[in-house]
N, C-alpha and C positions, 0 to 999 in steps of 0.2 A: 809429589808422592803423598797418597791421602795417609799420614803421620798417623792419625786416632785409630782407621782400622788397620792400619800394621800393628801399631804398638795392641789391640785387642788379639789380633790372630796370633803374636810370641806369646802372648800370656796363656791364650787358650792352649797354644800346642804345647805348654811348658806344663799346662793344667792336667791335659791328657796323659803327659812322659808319665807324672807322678801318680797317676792311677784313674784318676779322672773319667772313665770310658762315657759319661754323660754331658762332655763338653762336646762330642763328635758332633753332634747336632746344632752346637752354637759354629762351630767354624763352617760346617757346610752352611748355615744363614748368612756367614758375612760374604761369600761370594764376589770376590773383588773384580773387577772390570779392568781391561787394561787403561785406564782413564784413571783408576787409583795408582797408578806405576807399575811400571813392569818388576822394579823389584817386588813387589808385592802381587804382582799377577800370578807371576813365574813359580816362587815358590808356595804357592796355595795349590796352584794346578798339578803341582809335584806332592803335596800331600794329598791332591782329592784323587790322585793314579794310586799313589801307596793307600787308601781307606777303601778304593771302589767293591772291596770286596772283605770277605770276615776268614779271619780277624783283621788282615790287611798287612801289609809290608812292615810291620812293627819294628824292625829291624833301621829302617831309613830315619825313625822319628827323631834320634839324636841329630842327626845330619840336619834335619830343615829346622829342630827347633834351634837348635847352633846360629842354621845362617838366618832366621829371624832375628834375633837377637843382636847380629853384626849389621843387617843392615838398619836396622834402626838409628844408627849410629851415623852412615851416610850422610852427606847435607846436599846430594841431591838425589835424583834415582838414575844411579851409575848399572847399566845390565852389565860393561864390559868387565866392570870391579866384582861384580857378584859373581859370574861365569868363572874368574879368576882364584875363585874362593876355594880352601880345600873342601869348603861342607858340600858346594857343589859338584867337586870331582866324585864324593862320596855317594851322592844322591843319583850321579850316572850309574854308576857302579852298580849300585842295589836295580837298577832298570834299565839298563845297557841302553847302548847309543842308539834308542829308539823313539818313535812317538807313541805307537800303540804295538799290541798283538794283535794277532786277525787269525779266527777259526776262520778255515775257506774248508767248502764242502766238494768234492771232489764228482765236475759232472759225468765221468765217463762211471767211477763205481761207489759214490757216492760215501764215502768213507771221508775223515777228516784229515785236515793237517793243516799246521800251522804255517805263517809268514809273517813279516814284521814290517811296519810302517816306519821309513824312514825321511832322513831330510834328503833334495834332491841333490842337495852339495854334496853328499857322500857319496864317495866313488864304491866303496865296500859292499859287497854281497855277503847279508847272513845265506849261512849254510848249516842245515840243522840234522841232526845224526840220526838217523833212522832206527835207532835204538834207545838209545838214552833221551835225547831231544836237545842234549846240547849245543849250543851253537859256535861255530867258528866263522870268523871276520875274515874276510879277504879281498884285495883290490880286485876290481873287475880289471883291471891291468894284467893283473898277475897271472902269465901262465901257466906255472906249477901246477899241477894238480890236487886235487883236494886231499888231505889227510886223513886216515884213518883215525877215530877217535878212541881216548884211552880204554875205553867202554869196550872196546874189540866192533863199534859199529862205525856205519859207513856214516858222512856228510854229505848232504846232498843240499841240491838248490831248490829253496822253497817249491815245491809242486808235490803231487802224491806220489808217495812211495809204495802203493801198493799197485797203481796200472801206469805211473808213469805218465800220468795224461797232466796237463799244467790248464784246462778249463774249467772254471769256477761255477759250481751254480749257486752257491750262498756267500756272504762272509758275516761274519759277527766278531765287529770288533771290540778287544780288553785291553785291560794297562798292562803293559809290558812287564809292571813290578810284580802281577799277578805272575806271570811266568815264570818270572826268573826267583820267585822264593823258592824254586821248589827244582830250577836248572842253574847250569852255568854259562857263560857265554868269554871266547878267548877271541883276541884280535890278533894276527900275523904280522902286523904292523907295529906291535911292541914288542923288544929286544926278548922279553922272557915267554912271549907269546900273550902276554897280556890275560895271565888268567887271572879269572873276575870271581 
């Protein structure tokens, strides 16, 4: 694990927590590779999603400067130790169990909507409410049908809700933290419905 620029990225994002809005530009230059460690990959990549946009997910910044700081600590670059972390539970949290967002432009009427890029090990289909945009988690196992959201709107499975048609003619993909400052997202699979 390259030790100098971890220990530079905790100090910069600690620089940032405290007001700092003119370090954003030193930690996007340290640009780590995964070559410098994954503990170090990982949570950079989780702040350059929470910054890709203004003001940015400001909210996550305790969380990653937190687990900066523990992994430093490390005496080797442990992923399964840092995944284990609760600053990393926090960090899903604020970006739900996603990789990216994706505007898809809708070819039959060419209106927008949203879908989410996920891992392929996840058996769960986002379903996102056709009013509000909130999302609810569910195994693609799961035959229940979709729930109605608190909002009084419907869940549906990523495609357009306005003609119904699931073919894409554009996407443009964002960071999932961008979405979710501003929605919510609940998983079925935890006991209280897992609101986020």
């Amino acid at each position: 694990m390259n030790t100098e620029k971890l220990q530079s990225f905790a100090d910069l994002v600690e620089r940032q927590m405290s007001g700092e809005t003119a370090v954003i530009d030193k930690i996007s230059e340290l640009n780590p590779s995964l070559e410098d460690g994954y503990c170090l990959y990982n949570p950079y990549e989780q702040w350059k999603g929470a910054f890709s946009f203004y003001p940015g997910a400001v909210q996550a910044l305790p969380s990653i400067s937190s687990l900066a700081k523990k992994i430093k600590s490390y005496e080797k670059d442990d992923t399964l130790r840092m995944y284990s972390e609760p600053e990393w539970k926090e960090i899903v949290h604020y970006r739900g169990p996603f990789e990216c967002a994706i505007r898809n432009t809708c070819q039959g009427c060419k209106k927008e909507y949203i879908s989410f890029g996920q891992s392929g090990f996840d058996d769960r289909y986002p379903s996102i409410c056709n009013s509000c945009g909130n999302v609810w988690m569910q195994s693609g196992y799961d035959e229940e049908p979709l729930p109605q959201c608190e909002c009084g709107g419907q869940y549906w499975l990523p495609r357009c809700t306005h003609c119904d048609c699931d073919t894409i003619e554009d996407k443009e993909y964002f960071s999932s933290y961008e979405y979710f400052v501003n929605h919510k997202w609940k998983d079925k699979s935890q006991p209280d419905g897992g609101d986020q």
